[in-house]
PDB file with SEQRES, HELIX, SHEET and CRYST1 records, atoms N, CA, C and O in Angstrom:
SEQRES   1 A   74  UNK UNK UNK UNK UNK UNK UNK UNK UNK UNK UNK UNK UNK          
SEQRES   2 A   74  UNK UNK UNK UNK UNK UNK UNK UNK UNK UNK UNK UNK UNK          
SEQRES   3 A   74  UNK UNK UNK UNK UNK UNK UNK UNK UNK UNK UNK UNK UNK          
SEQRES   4 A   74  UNK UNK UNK UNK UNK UNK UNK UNK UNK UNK UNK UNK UNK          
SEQRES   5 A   74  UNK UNK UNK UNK UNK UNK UNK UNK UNK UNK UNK UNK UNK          
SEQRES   6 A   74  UNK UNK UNK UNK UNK UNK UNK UNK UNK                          
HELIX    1 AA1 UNK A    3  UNK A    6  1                                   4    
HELIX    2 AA2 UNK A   46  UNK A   50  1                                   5    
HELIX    3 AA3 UNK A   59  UNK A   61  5                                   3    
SHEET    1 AA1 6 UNK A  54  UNK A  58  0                                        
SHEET    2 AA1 6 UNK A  34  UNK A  41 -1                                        
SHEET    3 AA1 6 UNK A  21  UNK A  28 -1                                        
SHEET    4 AA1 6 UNK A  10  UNK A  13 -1                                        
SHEET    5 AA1 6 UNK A  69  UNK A  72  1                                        
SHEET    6 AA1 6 UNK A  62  UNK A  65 -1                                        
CRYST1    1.000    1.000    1.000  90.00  90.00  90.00 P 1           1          
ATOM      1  N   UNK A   1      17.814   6.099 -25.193  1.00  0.00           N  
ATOM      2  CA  UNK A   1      16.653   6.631 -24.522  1.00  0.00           C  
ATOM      3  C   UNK A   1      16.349   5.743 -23.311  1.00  0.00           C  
ATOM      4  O   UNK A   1      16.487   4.538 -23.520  1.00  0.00           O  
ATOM      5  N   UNK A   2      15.943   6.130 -22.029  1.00  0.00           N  
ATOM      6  CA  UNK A   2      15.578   5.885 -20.968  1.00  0.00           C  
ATOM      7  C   UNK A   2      14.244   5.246 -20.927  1.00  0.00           C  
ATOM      8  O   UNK A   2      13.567   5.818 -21.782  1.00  0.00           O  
ATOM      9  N   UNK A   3      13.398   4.134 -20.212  1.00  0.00           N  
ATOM     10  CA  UNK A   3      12.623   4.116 -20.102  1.00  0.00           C  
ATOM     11  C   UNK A   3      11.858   4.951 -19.314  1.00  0.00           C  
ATOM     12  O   UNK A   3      10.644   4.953 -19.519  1.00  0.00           O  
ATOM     13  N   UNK A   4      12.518   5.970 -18.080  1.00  0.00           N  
ATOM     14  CA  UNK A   4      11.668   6.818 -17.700  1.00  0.00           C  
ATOM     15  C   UNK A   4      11.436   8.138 -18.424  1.00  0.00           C  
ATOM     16  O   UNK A   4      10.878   9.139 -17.977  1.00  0.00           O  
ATOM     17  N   UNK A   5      11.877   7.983 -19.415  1.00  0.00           N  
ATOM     18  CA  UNK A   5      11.641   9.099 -20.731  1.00  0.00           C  
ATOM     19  C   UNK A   5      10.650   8.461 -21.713  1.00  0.00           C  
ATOM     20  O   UNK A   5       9.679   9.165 -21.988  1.00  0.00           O  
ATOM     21  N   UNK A   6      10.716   7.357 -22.240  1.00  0.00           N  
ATOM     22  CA  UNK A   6       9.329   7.226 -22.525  1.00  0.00           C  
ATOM     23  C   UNK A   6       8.302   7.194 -22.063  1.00  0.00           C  
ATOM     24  O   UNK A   6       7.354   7.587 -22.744  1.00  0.00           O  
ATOM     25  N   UNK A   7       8.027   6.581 -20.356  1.00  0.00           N  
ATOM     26  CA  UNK A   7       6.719   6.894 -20.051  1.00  0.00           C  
ATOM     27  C   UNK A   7       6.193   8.052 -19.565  1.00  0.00           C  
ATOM     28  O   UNK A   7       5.434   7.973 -18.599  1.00  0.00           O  
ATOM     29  N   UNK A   8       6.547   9.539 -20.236  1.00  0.00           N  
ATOM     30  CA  UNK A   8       6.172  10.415 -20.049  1.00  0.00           C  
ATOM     31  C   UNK A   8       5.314  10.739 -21.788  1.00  0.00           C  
ATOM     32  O   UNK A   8       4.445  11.556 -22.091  1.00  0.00           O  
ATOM     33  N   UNK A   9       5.920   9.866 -22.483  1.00  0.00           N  
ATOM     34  CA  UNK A   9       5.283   9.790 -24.214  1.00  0.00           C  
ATOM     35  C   UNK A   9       3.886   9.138 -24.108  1.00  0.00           C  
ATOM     36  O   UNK A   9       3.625   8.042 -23.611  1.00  0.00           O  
ATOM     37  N   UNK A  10       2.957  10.109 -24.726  1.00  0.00           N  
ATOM     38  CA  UNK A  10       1.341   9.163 -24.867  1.00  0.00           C  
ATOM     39  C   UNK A  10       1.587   8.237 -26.342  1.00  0.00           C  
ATOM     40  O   UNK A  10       2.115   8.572 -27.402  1.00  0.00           O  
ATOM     41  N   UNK A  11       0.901   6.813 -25.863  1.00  0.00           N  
ATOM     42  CA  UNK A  11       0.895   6.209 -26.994  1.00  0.00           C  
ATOM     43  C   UNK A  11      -0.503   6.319 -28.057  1.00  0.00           C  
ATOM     44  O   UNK A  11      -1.667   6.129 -27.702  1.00  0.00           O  
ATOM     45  N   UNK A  12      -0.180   6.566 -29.011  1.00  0.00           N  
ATOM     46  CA  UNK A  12      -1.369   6.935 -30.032  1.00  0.00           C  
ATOM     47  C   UNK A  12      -1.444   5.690 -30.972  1.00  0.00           C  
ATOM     48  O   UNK A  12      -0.566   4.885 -31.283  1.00  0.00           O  
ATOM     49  N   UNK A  13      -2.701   5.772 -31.313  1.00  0.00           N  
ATOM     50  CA  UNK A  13      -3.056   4.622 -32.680  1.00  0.00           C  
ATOM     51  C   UNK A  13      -3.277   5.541 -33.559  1.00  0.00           C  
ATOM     52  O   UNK A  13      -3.938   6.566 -33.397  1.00  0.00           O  
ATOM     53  N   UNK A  14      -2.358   4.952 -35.139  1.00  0.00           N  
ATOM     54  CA  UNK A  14      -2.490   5.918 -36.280  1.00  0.00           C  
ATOM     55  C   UNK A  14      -3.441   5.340 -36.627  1.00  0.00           C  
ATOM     56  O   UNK A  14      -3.676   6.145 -37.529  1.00  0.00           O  
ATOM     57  N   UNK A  15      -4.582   4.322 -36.761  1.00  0.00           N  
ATOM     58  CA  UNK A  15      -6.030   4.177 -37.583  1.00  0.00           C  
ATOM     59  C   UNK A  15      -6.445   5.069 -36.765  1.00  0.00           C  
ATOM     60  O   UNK A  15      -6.282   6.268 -36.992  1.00  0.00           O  
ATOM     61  N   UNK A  16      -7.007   4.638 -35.760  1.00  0.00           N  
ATOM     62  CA  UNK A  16      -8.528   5.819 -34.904  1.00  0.00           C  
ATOM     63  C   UNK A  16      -7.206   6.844 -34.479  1.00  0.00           C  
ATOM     64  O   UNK A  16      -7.343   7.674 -35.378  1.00  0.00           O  
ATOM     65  N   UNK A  17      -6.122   7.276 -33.760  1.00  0.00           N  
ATOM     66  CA  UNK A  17      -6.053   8.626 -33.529  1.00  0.00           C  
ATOM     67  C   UNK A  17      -6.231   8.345 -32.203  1.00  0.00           C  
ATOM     68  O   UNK A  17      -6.478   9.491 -31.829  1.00  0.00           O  
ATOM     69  N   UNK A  18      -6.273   7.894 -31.530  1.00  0.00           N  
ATOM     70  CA  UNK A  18      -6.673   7.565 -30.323  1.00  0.00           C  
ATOM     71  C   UNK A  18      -5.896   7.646 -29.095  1.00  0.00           C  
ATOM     72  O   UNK A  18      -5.675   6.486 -28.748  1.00  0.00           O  
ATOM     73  N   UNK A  19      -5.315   8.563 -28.175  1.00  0.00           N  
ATOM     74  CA  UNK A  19      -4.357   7.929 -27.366  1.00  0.00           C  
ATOM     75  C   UNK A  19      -4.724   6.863 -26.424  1.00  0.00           C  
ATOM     76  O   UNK A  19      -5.665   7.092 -25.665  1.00  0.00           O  
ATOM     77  N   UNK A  20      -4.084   5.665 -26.355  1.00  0.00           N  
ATOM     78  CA  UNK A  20      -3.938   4.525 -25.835  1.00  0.00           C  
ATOM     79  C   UNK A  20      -3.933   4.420 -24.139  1.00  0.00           C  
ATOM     80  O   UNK A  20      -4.632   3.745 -23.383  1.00  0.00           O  
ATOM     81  N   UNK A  21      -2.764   5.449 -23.858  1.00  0.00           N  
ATOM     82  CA  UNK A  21      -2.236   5.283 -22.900  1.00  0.00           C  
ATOM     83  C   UNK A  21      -0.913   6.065 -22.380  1.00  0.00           C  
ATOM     84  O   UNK A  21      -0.384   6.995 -22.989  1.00  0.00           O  
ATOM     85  N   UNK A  22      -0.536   5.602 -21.327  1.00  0.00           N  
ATOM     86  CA  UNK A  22       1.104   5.549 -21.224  1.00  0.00           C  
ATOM     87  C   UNK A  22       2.172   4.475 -21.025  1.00  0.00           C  
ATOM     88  O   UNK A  22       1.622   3.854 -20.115  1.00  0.00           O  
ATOM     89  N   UNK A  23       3.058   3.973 -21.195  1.00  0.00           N  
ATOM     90  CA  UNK A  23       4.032   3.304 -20.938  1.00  0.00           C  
ATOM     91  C   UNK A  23       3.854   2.701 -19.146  1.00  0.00           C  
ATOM     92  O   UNK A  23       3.794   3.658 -18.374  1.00  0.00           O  
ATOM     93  N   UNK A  24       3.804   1.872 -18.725  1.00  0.00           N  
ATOM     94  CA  UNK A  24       3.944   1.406 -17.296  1.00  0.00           C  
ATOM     95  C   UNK A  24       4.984   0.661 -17.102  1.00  0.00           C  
ATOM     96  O   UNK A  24       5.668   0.903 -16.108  1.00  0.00           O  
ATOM     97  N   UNK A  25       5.401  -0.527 -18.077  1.00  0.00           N  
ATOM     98  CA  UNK A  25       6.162  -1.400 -17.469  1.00  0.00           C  
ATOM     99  C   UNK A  25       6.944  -1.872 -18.851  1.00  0.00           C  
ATOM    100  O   UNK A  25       6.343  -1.369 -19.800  1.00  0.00           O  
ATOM    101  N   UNK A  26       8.111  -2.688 -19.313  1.00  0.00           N  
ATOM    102  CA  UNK A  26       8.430  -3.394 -20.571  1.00  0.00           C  
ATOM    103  C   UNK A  26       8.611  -4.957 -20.078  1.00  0.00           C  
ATOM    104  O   UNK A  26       8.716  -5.365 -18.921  1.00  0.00           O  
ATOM    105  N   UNK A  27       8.615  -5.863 -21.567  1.00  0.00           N  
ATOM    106  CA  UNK A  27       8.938  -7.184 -21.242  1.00  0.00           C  
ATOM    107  C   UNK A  27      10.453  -7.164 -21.760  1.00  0.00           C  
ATOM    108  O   UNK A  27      10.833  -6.336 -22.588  1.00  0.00           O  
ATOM    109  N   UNK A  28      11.050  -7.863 -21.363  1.00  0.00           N  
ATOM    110  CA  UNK A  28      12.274  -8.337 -21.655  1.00  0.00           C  
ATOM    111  C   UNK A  28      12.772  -9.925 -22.144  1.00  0.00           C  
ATOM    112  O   UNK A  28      12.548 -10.784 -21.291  1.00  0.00           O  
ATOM    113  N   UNK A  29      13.314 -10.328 -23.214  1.00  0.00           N  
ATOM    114  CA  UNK A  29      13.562 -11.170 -23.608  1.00  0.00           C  
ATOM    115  C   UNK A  29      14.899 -11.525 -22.633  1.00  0.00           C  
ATOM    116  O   UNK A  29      15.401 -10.600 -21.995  1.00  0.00           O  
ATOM    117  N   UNK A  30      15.479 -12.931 -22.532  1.00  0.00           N  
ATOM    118  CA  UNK A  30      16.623 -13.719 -21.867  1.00  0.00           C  
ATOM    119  C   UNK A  30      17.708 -12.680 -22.416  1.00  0.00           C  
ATOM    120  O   UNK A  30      18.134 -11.969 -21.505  1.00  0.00           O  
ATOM    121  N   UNK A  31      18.154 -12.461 -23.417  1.00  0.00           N  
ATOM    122  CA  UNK A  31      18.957 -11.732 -24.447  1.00  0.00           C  
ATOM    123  C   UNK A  31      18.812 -10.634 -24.080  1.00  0.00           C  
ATOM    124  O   UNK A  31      19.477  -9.804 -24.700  1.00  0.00           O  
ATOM    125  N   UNK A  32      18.219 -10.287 -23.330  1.00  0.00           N  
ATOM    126  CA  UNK A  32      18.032  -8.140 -23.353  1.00  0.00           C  
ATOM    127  C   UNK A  32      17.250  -7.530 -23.689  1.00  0.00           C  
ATOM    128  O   UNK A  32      16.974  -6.440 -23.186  1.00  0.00           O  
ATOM    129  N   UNK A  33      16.429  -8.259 -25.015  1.00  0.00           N  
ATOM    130  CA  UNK A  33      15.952  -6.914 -25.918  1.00  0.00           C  
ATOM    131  C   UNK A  33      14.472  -6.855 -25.129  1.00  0.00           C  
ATOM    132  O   UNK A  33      14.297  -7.600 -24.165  1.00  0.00           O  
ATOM    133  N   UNK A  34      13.531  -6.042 -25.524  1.00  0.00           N  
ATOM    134  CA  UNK A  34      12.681  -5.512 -25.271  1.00  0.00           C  
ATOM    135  C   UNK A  34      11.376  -6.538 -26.689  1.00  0.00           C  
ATOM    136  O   UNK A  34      11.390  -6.688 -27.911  1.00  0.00           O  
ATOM    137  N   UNK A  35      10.730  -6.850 -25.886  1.00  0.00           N  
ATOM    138  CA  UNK A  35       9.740  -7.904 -26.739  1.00  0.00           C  
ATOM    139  C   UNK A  35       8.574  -7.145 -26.705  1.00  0.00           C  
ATOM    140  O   UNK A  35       7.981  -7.332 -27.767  1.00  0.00           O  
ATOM    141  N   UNK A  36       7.872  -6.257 -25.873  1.00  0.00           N  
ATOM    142  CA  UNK A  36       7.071  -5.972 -25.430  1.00  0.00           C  
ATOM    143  C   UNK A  36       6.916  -4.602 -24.345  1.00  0.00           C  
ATOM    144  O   UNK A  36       7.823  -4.224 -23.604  1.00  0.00           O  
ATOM    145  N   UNK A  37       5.474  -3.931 -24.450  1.00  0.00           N  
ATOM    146  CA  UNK A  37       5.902  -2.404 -23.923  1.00  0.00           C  
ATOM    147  C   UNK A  37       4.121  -3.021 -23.309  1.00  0.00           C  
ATOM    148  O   UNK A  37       3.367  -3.864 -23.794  1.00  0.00           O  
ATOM    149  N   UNK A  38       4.003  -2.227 -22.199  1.00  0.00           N  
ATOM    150  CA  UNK A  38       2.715  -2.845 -21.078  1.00  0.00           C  
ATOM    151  C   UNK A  38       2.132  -1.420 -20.843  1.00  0.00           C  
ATOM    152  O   UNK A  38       2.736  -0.538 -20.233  1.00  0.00           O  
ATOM    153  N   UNK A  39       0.747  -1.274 -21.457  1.00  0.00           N  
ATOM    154  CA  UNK A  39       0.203   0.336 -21.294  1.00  0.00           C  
ATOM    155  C   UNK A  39      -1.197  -0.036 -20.436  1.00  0.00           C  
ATOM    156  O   UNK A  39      -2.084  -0.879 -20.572  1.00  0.00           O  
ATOM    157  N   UNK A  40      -0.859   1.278 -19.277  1.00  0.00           N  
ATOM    158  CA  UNK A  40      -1.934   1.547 -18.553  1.00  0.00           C  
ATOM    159  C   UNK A  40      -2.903   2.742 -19.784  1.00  0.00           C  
ATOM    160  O   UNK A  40      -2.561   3.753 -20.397  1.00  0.00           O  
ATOM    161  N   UNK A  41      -4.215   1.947 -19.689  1.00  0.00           N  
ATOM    162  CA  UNK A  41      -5.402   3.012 -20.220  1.00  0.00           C  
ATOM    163  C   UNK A  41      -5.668   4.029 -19.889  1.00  0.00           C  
ATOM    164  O   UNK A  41      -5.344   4.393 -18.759  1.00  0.00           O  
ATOM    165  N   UNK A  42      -6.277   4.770 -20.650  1.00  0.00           N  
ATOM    166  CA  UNK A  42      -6.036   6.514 -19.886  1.00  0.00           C  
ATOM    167  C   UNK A  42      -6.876   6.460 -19.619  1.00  0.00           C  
ATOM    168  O   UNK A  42      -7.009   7.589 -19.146  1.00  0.00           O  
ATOM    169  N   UNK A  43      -8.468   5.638 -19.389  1.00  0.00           N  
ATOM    170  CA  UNK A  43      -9.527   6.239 -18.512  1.00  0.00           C  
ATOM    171  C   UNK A  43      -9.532   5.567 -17.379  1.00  0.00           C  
ATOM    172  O   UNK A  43      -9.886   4.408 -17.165  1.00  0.00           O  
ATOM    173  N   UNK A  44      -9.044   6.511 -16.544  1.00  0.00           N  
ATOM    174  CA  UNK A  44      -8.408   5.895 -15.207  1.00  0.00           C  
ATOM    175  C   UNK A  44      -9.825   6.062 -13.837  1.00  0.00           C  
ATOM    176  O   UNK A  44      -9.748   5.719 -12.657  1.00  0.00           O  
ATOM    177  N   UNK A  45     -10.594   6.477 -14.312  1.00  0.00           N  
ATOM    178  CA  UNK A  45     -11.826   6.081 -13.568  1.00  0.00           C  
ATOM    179  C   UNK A  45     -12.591   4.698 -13.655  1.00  0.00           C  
ATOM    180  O   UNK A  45     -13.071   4.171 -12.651  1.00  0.00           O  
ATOM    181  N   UNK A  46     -12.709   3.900 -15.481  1.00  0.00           N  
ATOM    182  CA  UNK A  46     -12.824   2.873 -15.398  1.00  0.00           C  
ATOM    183  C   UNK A  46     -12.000   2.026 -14.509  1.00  0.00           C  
ATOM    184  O   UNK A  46     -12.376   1.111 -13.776  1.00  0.00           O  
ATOM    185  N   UNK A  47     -10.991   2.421 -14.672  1.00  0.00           N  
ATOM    186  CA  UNK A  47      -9.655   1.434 -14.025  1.00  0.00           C  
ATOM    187  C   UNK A  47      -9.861   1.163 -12.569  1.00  0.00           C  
ATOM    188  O   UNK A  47      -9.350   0.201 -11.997  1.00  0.00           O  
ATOM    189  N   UNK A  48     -10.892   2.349 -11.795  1.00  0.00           N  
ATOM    190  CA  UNK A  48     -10.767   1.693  -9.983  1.00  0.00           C  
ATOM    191  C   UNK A  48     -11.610   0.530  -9.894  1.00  0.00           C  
ATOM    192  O   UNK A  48     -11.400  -0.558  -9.357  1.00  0.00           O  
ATOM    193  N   UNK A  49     -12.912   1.109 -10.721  1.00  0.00           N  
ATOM    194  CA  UNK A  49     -14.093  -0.101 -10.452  1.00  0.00           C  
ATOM    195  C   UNK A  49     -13.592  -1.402 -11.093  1.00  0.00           C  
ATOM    196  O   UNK A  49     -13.777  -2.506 -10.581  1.00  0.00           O  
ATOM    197  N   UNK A  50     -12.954  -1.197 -12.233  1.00  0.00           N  
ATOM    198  CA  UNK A  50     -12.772  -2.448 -13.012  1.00  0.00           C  
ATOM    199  C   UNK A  50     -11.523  -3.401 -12.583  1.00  0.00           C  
ATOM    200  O   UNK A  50     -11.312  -4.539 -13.000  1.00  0.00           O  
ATOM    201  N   UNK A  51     -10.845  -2.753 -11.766  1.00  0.00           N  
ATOM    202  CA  UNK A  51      -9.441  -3.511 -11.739  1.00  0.00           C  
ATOM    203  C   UNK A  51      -8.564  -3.207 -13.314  1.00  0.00           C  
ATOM    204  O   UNK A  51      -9.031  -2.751 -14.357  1.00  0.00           O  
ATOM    205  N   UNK A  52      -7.299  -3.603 -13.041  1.00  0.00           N  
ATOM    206  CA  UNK A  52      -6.197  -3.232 -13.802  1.00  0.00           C  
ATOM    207  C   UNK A  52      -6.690  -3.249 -15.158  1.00  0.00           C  
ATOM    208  O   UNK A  52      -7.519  -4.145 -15.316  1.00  0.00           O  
ATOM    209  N   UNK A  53      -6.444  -2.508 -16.272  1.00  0.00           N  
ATOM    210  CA  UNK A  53      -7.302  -2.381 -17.074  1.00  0.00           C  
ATOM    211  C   UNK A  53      -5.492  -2.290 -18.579  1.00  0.00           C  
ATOM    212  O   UNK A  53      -5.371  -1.587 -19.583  1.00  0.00           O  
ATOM    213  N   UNK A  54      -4.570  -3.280 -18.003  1.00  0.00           N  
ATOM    214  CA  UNK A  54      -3.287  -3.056 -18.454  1.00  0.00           C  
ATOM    215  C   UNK A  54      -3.204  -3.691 -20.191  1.00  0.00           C  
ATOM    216  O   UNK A  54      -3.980  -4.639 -20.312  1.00  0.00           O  
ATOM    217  N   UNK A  55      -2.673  -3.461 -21.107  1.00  0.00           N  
ATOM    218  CA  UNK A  55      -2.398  -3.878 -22.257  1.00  0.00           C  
ATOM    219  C   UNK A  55      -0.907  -4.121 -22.643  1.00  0.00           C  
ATOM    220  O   UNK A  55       0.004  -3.750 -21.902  1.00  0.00           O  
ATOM    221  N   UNK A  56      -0.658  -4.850 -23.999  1.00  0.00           N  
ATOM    222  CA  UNK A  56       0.557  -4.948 -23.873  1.00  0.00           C  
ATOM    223  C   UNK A  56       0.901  -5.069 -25.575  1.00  0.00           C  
ATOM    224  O   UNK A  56       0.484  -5.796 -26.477  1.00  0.00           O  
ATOM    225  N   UNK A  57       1.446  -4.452 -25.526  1.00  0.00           N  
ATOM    226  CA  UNK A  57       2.205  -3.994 -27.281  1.00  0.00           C  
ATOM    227  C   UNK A  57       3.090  -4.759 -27.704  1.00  0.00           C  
ATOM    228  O   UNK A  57       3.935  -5.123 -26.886  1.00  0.00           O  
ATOM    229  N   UNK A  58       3.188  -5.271 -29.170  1.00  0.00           N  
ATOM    230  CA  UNK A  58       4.754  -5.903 -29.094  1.00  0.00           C  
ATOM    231  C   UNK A  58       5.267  -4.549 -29.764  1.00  0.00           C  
ATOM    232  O   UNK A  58       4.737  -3.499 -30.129  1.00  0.00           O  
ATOM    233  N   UNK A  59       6.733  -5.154 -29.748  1.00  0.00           N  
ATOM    234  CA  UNK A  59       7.799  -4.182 -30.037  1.00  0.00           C  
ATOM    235  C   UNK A  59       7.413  -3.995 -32.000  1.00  0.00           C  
ATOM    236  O   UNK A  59       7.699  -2.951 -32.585  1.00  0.00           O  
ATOM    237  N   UNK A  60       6.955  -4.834 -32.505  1.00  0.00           N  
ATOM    238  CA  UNK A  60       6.447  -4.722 -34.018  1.00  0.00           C  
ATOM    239  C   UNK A  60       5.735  -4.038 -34.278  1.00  0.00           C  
ATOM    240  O   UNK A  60       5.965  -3.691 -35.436  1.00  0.00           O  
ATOM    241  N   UNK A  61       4.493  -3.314 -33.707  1.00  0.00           N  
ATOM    242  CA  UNK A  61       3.504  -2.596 -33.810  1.00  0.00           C  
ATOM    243  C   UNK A  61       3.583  -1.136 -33.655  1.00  0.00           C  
ATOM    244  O   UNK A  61       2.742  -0.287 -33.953  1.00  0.00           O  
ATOM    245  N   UNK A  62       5.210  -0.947 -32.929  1.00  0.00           N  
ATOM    246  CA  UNK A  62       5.777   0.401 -32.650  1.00  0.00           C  
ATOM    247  C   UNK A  62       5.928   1.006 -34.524  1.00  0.00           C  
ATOM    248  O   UNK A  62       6.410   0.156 -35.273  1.00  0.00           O  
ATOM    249  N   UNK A  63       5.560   2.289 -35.142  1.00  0.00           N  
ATOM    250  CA  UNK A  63       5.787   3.119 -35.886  1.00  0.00           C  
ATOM    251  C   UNK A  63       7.201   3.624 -35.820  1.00  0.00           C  
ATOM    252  O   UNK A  63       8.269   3.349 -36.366  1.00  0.00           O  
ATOM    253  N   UNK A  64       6.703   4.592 -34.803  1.00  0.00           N  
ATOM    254  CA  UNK A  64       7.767   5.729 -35.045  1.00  0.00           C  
ATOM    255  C   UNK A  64       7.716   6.333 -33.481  1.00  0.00           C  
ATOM    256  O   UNK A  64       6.608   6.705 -33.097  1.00  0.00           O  
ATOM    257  N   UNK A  65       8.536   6.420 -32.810  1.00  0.00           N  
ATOM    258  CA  UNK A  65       9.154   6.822 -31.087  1.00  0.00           C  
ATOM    259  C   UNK A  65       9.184   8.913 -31.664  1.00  0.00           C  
ATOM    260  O   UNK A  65       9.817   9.461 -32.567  1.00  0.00           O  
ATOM    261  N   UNK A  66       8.668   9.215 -31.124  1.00  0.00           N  
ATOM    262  CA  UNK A  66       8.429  10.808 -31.611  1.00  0.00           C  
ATOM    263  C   UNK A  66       9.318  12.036 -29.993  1.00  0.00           C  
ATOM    264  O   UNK A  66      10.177  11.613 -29.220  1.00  0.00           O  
ATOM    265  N   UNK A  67       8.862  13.125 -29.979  1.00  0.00           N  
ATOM    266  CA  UNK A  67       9.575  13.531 -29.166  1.00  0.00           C  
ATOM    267  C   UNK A  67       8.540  13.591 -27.870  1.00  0.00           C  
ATOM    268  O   UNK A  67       8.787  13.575 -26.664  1.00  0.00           O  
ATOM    269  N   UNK A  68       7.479  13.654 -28.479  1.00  0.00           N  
ATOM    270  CA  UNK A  68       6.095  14.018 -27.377  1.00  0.00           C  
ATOM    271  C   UNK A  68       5.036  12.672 -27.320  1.00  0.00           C  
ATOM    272  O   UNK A  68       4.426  12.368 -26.294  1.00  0.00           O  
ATOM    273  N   UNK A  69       4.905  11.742 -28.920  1.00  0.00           N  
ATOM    274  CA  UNK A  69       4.119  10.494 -28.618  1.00  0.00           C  
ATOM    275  C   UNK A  69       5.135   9.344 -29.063  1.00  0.00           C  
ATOM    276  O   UNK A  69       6.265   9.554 -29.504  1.00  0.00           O  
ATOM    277  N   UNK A  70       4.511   8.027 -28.863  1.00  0.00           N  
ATOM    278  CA  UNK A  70       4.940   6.714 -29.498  1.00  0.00           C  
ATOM    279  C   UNK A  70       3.241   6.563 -30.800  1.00  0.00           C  
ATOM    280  O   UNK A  70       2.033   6.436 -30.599  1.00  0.00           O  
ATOM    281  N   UNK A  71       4.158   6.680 -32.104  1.00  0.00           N  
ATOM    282  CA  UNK A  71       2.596   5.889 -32.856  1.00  0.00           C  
ATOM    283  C   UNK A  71       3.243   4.568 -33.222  1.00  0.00           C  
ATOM    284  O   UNK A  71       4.334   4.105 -33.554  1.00  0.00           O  
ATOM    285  N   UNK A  72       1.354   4.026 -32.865  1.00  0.00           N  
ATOM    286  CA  UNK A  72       1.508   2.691 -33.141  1.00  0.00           C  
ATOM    287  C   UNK A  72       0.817   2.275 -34.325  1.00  0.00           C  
ATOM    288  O   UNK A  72       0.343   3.064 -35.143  1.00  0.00           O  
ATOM    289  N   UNK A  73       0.763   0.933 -34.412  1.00  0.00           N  
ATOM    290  CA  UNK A  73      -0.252   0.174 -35.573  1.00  0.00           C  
ATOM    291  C   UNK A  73      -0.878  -0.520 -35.116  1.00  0.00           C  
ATOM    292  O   UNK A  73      -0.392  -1.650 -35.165  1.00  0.00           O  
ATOM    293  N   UNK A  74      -2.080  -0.453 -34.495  1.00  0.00           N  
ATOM    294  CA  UNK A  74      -3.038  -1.594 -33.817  1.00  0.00           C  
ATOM    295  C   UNK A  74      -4.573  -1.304 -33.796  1.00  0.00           C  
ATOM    296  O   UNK A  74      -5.349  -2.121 -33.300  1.00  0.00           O  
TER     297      UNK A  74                                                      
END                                                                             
């Protein structure tokens, strides 16, 4: 899978149900792998006044990669 195929996936929280976000950016470990996934918030009106309003997931908290969301555990 592509990363420009996931950030078309909303990320959801399975406690609240909540979508999170979308995918913006990943971290990368020396080795390759992927340590970390960086989500812009979806209320993107807070986001002008407030400045970058960015979060960042580790790769542990990922569930399950779906066809339409990412659920998480957070």
């Amino acid at each position: 899978m592509r990363l420009s195929e996931l950030q078309l996936k909303d990320i959801i929280s399975v406690k609240s149900g909540k979508c999170l976000g979308k995918i913006i950016d990943v971290e990368i470990n020396n080795e390759g792998f992927i340590t970390g996934i960086y989500i812009e918030e979806k209320n993107m009106f807070r986001n002008i006044f407030k400045g970058s309003n960015d979060s960042i997931l580790k790769i542990s908290e990922i569930i399950k990669i779906g066809e339409d969301v990412i659920l998480v555990n957070i």
